[in-house]
Structures are given as C-alpha cells and as structure tokens.
C-alpha positions as CSV (number, residue, x, y, z in Angstrom):
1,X,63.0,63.5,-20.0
2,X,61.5,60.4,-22.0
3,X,64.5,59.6,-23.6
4,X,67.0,59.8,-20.7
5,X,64.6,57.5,-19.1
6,X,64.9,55.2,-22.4
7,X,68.3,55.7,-22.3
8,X,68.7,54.7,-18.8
9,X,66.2,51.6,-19.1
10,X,68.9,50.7,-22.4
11,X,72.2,50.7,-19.8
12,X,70.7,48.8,-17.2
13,X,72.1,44.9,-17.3
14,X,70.2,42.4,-19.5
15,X,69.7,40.7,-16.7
16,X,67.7,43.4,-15.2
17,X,66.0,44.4,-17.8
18,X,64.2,41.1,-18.1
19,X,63.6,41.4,-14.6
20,X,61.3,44.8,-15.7
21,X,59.9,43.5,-18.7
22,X,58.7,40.4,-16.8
23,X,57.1,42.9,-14.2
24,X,55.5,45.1,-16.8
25,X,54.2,41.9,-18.3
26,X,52.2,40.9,-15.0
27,X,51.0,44.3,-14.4
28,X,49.1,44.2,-17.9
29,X,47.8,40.9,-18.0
30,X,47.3,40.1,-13.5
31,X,45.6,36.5,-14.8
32,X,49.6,35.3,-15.9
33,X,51.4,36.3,-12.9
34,X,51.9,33.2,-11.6
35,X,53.5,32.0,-14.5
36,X,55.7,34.9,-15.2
37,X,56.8,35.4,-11.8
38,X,57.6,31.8,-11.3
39,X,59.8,32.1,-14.4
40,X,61.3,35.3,-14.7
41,X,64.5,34.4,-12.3
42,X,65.2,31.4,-14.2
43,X,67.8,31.9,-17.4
44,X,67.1,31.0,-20.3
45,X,70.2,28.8,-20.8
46,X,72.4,26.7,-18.2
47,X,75.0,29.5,-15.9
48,X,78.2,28.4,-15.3
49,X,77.6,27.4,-12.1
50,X,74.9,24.6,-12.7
51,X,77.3,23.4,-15.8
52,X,79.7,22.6,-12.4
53,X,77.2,21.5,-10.2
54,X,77.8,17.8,-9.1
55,X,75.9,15.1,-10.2
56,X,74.7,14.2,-6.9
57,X,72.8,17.9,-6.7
58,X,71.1,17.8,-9.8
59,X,67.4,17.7,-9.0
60,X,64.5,16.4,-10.9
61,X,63.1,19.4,-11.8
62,X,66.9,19.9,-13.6
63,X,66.6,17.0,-15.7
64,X,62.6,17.8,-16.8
65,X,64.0,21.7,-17.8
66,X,66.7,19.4,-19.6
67,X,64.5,17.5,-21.4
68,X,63.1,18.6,-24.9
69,X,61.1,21.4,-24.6
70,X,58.5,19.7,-26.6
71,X,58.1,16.7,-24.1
72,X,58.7,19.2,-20.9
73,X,54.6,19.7,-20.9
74,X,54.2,15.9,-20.6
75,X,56.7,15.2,-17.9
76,X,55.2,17.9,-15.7
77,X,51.8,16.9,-16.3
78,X,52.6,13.4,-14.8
79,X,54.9,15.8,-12.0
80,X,58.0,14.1,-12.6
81,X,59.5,17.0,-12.0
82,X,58.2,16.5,-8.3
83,X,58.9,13.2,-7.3
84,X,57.3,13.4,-4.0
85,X,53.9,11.8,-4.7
86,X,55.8,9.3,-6.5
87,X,57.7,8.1,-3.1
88,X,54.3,8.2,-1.3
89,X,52.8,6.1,-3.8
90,X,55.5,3.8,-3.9
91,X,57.0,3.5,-0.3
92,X,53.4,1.4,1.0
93,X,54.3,-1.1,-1.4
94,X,57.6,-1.4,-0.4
95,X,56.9,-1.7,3.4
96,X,54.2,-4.7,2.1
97,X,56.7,-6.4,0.0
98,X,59.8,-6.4,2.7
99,X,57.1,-8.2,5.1
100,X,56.0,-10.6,2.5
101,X,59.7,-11.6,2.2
102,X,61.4,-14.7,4.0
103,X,62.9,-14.5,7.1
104,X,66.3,-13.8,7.0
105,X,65.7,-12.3,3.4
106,X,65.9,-9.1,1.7
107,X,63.0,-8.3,0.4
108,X,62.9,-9.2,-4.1
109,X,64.4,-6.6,-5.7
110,X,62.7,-7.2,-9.1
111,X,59.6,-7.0,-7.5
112,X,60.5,-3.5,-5.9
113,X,62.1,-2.5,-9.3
114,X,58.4,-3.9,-10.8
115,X,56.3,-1.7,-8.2
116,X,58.5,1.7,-8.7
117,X,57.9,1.7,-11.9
118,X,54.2,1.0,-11.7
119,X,54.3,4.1,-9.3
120,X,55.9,6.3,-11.4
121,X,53.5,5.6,-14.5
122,X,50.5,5.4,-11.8
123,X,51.2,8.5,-10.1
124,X,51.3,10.1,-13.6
125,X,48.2,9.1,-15.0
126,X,46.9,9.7,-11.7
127,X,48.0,13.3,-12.1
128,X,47.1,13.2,-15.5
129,X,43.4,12.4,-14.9
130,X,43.3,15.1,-11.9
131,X,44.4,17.8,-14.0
132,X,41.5,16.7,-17.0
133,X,39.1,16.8,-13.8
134,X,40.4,20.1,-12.7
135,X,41.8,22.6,-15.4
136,X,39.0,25.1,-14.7
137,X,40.1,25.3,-10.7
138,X,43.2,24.7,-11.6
139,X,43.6,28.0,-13.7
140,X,41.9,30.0,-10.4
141,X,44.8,29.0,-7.8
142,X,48.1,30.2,-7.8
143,X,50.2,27.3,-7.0
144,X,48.5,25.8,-9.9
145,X,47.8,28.0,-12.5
146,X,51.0,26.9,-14.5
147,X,49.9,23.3,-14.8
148,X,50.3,22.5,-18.7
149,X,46.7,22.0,-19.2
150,X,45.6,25.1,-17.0
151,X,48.2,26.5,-18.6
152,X,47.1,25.6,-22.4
153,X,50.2,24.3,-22.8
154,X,48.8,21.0,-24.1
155,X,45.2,20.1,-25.1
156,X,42.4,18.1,-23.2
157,X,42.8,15.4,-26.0
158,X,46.7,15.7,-25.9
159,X,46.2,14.5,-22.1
160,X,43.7,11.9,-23.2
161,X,46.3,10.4,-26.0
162,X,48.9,10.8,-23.0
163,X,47.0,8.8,-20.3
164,X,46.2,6.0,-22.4
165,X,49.7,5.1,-23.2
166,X,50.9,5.4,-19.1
167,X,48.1,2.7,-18.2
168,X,48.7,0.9,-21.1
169,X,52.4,0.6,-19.9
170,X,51.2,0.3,-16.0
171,X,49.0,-2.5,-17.5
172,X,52.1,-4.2,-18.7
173,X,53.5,-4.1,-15.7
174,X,50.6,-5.0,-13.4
175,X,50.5,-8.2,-16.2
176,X,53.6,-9.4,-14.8
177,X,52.4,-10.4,-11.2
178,X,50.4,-13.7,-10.6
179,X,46.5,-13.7,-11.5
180,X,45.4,-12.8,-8.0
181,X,47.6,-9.4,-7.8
182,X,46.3,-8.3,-11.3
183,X,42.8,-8.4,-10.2
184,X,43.3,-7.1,-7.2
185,X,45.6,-4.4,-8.8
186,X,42.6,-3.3,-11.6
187,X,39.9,-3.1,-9.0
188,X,41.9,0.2,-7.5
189,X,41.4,2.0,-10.9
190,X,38.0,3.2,-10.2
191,X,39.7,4.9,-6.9
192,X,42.4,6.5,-9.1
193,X,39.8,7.4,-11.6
194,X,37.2,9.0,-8.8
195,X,39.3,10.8,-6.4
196,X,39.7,14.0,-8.1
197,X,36.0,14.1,-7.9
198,X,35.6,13.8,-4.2
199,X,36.9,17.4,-3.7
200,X,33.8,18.8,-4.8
201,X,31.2,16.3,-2.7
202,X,33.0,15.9,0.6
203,X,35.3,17.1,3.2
204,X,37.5,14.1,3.1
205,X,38.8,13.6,0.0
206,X,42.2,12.8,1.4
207,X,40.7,9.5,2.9
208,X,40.0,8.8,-0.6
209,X,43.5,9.4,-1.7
210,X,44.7,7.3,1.4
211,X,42.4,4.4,0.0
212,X,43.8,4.9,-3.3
213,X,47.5,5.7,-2.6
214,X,47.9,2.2,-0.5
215,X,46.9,0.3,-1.9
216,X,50.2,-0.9,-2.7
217,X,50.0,-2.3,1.2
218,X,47.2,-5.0,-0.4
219,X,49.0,-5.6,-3.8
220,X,52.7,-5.8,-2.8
221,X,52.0,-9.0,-0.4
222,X,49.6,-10.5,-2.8
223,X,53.2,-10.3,-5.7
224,X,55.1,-11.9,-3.5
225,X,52.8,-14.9,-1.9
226,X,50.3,-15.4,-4.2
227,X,47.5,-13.8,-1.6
228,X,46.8,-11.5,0.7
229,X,47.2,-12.7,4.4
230,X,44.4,-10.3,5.4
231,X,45.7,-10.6,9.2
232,X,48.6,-8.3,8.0
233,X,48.0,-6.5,5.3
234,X,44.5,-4.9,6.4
235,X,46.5,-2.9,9.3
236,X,48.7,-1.7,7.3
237,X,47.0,-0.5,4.5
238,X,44.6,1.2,7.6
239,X,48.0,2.8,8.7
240,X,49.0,4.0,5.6
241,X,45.4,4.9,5.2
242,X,46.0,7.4,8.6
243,X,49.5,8.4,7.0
244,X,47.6,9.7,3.9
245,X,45.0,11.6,6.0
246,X,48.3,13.2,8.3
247,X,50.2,14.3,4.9
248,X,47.6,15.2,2.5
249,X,45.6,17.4,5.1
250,X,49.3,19.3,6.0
251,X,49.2,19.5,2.5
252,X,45.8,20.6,1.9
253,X,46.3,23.7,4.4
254,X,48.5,25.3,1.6
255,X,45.8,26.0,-0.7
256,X,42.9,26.8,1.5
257,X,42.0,30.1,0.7
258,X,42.0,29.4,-2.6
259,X,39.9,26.0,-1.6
260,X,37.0,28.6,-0.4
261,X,37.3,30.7,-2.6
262,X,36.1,28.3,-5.6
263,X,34.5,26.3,-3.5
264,X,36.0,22.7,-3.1
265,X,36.3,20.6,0.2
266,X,39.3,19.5,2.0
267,X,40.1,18.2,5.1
268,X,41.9,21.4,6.0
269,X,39.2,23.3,6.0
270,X,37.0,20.3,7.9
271,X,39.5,20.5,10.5
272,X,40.8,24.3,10.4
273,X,42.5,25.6,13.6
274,X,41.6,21.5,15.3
275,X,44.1,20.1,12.5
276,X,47.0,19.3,15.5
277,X,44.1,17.5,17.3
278,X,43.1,15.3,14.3
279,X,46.8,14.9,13.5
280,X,47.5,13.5,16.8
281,X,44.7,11.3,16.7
282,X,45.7,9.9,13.4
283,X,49.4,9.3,14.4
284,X,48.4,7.6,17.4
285,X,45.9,5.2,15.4
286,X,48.7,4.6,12.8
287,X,51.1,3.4,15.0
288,X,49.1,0.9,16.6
289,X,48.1,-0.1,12.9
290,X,51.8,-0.9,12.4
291,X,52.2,-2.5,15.8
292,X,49.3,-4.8,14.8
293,X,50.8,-5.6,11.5
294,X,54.0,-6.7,13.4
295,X,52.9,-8.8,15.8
296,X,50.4,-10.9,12.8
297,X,53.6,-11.2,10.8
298,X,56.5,-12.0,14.0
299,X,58.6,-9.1,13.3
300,X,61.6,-8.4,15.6
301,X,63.4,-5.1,18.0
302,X,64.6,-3.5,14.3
303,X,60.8,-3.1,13.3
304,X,59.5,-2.0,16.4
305,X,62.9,0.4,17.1
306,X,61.7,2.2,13.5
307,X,57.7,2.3,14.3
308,X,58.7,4.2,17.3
309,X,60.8,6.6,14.9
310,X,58.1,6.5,13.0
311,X,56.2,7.8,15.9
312,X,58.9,10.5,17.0
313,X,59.1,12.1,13.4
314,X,55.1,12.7,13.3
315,X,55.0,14.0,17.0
316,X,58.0,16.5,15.6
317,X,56.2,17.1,12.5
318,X,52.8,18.4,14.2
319,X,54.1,20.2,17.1
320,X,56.1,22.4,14.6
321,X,53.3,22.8,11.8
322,X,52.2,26.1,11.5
323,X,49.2,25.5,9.4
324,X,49.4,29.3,8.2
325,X,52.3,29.3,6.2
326,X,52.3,27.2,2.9
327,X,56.2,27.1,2.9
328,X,56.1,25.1,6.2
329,X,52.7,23.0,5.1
330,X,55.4,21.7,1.8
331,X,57.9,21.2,4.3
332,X,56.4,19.1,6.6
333,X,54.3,17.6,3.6
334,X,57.5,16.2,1.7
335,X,59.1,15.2,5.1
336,X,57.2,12.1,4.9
337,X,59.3,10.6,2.5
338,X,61.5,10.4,5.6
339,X,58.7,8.7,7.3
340,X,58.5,5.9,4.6
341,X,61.9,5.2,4.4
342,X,62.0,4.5,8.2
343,X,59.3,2.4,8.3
344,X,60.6,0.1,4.7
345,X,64.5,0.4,6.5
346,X,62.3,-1.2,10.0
347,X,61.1,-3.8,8.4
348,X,64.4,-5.1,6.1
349,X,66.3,-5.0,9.1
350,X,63.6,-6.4,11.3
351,X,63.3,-9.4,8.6
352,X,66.9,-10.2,8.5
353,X,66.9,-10.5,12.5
354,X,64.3,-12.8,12.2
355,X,66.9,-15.1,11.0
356,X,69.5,-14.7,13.6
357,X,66.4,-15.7,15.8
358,X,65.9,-18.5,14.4
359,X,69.2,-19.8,14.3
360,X,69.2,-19.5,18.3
361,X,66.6,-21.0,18.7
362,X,67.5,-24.3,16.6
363,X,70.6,-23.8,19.3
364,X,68.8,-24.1,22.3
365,X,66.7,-26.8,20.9
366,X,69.8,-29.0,19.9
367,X,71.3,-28.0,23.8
368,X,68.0,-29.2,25.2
C-alpha cells in the first residue's frame, strides 16, 4: 500500500507536487508558514504568460523578483517592492510645491523630480530603521514575518551598513535645496528615527507618522521660496497630518489581533468599533485644513472643485470600511494614493487658472 501511494505521489504533476511538499513543510515547522505559503504559488522562473505581459502591467514587486537575488533582501527591506508608502510620503510635498509655484505656472519639475527621489530613499531608510526597531514583533505577525530581517535573510549590521548609505544619498539630495530647507529638512530626522518606538508607549503612533510623513508640506514651500509662509503651509501639513491619522489607522485595523497579542498600541485599537466616528471627524477637520490653505494662498474653482473630491473619496472610503477584514483595510488603505493625486491635480490646475484671472482682471482695469 506504501508504494502505490509513492507511486501515485511520483505521477502527480510537478507542479502539484510542490504544492504538497510546500504543505508538508508548514505542517513540520508551523513558525515558517507564512513564508512558505506566501511563496509556494509562485514559480520558480518567469511562465509564458508574464514573458507576454505588457509593459504597462508589470508591477513593482515584478521588477524587485527581477532583480538579483542577492540585492532582492535590500529592495524589500526599503519596500520598493510596495510603492505605496512611497506615494504617501511623497504626494504632501508635491501638493506644497504646486502652491509655492507662480501663478499661471506649473509647478518645477526638478524640484518634484528632487523630492521623489528623497521619498523613495526616505521611505526606505525609514522602513529600514522600523524593521531594526522591530524584528522581534516582526517575526510574531503574519503579515510580517517574511520581512528580510525577521526573516534572517540579512543581518542587523547588514541593515545598519544599508541605512547609512540611503541617508547618506537623501543627504545629497536634501544638500541641494537652499540653507533654510536643509535645516528644516534635518530637524524631521529625529521623527523618522523615533516613530517606530511610539508603538510601544502610546495609542497614537499614527499621529507621529502623520508628523513625520508631512513633513514634505513644510519643506516643499521652503525649496521653492526660500521660507515657509507659515499662513499656508501650517494648514496643510495639519491636513495631511488628519490624512495620516484616516490612512494609517484603516491600516492599522489589519494587524490588530496580532497588535494585542504582543502587546503594542495603535490607533485601531484606541478607537476599535468608534473608528467611522473618528474617521469622520478627521475628514471633516482635513478638509477645512485645505480650505484654509486655499484661501491664505488665493487659489481658484479647480482647487476647491478637487478638495470637494477629496472630500467625496473619504466619505466613500469610510462608509464602505469594514474594519474586520484586512483585505478591505489594504484596499481602502492604498486608495489614498487616489486621494493625493486629486488634491496635487487641484492645485496645478487651480494655479494655472490663477493666471487666466489675472489676465481679466488687467482687462477690466484697462476698460475702466
């Protein structure tokens, strides 16, 4: 009976049988099932189909499996292969540039170019420095178990070596603005540095992240004008402060099981079944932010048109949530890239009307 079983297991597909021997793997060793399950459906070189698939498909987790496999630990320890928290980082310093720009002007694409890099290497040694923080929690939750470090897929000092060079490269970058934005830009590197601690002493660690994660709001203006006209850039920073706090507590509510169980503080759990309420109450406080930040800076219909979009995607976003299923929480979460772009799209468009305002108005001065 043993060996027609063996023989059976031998004419099953190869596909299959990696399947089983993937299974029989977690059922020894329970502590790797993340890993291995999040793994076992993916082959182990490119089908046929994804050597067709169309550029435009090809996602950034694609091009981090493509990479080397020896660099693969880096780029997912500084989660490019999840460029979401990159566009959150990024998209407050876009809205802050576009209103520091002239009327009737885009806003300077070299400085946008400038600050999305910045994100990208910021957002990764953030990451970088969150994972050194957390390895020992990390390895105790599912969703991130397979982490590199949790994973002891590179060392402690490996990550060290590794975060040294991103803000040495960041540096480079922040070196390139005037003398006000590079102060102001290293005086938000004790917030990057401490947030992954606030988990562990208080409920609201997203307002933390908020405080860290726009601070692009302050340093975009400062690139562009030398200083920050405090008039407009405080209310939005607070707004993007209240975005953080909508996002990263949808976000939170994934993980909150896990969050009790080994006993670190979130907002989701501060909040629990009154999460809608807060939400609301956020929302509401964040559009008057940006309708405060309009009127100190003259924008026009296009800007106020996309802060009522704005407003519309969060009300949609919230009555939906169901804060009991993770798939929706990442939904909803990564949804607020859409949120961003609205906002940044607002305020080009509300920039260039400013112009055609402008020009009337000389009219009407020259009738008159």
């Amino acid at each position: 009976m043993a060996a027609l079983r063996l023989l059976s297991s031998l004419t099953k597909p190869p596909r299959l049988r990696c399947c089983l021997l993937a299974q029989a793997s977690v059922a020894r060793f329970p502590e790797a099932a993340p890993c291995a399950l999040s793994n076992r459906h993916e082959p182990p070189y490119p089908s046929p189909q994804s050597a067709r698939r169309p550029l435009s498909t090809i996602s950034a987790d694609g091009l981090v499996r493509a990479a080397p496999a020896s660099l693969q630990p880096y780029l997912r320890l500084m989660r490019l292969d999840k460029p979401i928290g990159t566009w959150l980082l990024y998209l407050p310093c876009t809205w802050s540039i576009g209103l520091a720009a002239e009327p009737g002007c885009l806003p300077s694409f070299y400085t946008l170019f400038l600050f999305g890099t910045g994100a990208v290497l910021m957002r990764g040694a953030g990451c970088t420095i969150n994972d050194m923080w957390d390895q020992d929690y990390d390895k105790k939750v599912a969703r991130t178990a397979c982490r590199p470090l949790a994973a002891g897929r590179i060392s402690t000092f490996q990550s060290l070596v590794f975060l040294g060079g991103q803000l040495s490269l960041a540096l480079c970058i922040l070196l390139c603005l005037n003398y006000y934005s590079i102060v102001l830009g290293a005086a938000s590197l004790s917030l990057v540095v401490t947030y992954p601690l606030m988990k562990r002493i208080t409920y609201w660690p997203q307002l933390v992240l908020g405080l860290t994660f726009n601070w692009g709001a302050l340093l975009g203006w400062s690139a562009i004008r030398g200083s920050c006209d405090w008039s407009v850039c405080l209310p939005l920073y607070f707004s993007g402060v209240l975005w953080t706090l909508i996002y990263d507590t949808i976000y939170a509510h994934q993980d909150k099981k896990d969050d009790v169980a080994i006993g670190v503080k979130s907002t989701a759990l501060r909040f629990n079944e009154n999460t809608k309420q807060w939400l609301s109450g956020f929302s509401a406080l964040m559009l008057l932010g940006l309708t405060v930040t309009g009127m100190n800076c003259d924008q026009t219909f296009p800007y106020y048109a996309a802060v009522a979009a704005v407003g519309v995607h969060l009300a949609q976003q919230i009555y939906t949530l169901d804060i009991h299923s993770p798939e929706d929480c990442w939904k909803k979460f990564s949804a607020n890239r859409t949120v961003g772009l609205l906002l940044f799209i607002g305020i080009v468009l509300g920039n260039l009307w400013k112009k055609k305002n402008t020009e009337e108005t000389r009219k009407l001065s020259d009738l008159t």
